[in-house]
Structures are given as C-alpha cells and as structure tokens.
C-alpha positions in Angstrom: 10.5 -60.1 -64.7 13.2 -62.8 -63.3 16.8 -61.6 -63.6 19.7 -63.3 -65.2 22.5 -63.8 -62.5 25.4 -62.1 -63.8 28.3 -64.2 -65.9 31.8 -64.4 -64.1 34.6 -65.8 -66.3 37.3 -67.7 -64.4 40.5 -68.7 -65.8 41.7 -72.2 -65.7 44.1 -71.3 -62.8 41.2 -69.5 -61.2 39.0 -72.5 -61.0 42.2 -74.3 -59.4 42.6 -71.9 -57.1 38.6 -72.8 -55.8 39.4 -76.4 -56.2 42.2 -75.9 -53.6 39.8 -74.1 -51.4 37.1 -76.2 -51.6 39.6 -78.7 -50.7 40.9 -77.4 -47.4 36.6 -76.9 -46.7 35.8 -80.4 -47.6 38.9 -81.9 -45.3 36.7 -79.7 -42.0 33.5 -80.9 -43.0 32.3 -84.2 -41.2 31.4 -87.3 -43.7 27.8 -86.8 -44.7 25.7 -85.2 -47.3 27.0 -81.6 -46.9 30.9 -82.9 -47.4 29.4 -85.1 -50.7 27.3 -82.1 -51.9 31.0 -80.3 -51.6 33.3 -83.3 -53.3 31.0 -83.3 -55.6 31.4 -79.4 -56.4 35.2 -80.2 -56.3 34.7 -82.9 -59.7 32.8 -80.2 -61.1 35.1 -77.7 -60.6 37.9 -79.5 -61.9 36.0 -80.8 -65.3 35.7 -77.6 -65.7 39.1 -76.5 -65.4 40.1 -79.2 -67.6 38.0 -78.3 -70.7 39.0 -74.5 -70.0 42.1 -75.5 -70.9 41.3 -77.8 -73.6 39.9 -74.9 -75.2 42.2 -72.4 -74.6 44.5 -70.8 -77.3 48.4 -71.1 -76.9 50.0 -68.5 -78.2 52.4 -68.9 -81.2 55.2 -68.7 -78.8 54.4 -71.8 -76.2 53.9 -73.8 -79.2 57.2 -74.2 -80.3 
C-alpha cells in the first residue's frame, strides 16, 4: 500500500522565511536549469504565502 507523505502546515512568515532561503541558494547556483527549477520554487513559494494570508483570520483586535 503507497503512503501518504505527511502534512506540514507553515505559517505565512514561515513560507517567507524559505523564500529568503531559497533566495540566498538561488543567488550560488550558476544560470541553468537547476537555478530555474529553484526560481521557480521561489514564485511558488511566495503565491503561497500570499493566499495564506489572504485567508488568514485577523483577530478582532488588528481590525480596528
């Protein structure tokens, strides 16, 4: 029977902690498919960063 990797939930600031990562990777990595495959991970990672926090409650407090 194939197992299901397991789910890890990230926080938006999380996520933009890997972007800044990924970021400091990419800028070591000579042009060429391996630095796209990572730029590309960086877009992702961001998108999904951005609609964490679309979706994200405030709480009463923050809204005022």
């Amino acid at each position: 029977m194939r197992q299901i990797p397991k789910a890890t939930y990230e926080t938006p600031d999380q996520l933009a902690e890997r972007v800044r990562l990924r970021e400091s990777e990419a800028e070591r990595i000579p042009p060429g498919q391996a630095r796209q495959s990572v730029l590309i991970e960086i877009a992702q990672l961001r998108a999904y960063a951005d609609v964490k926090r679309w979706l994200t409650p405030t709480s009463p407090d923050a809204r005022s």
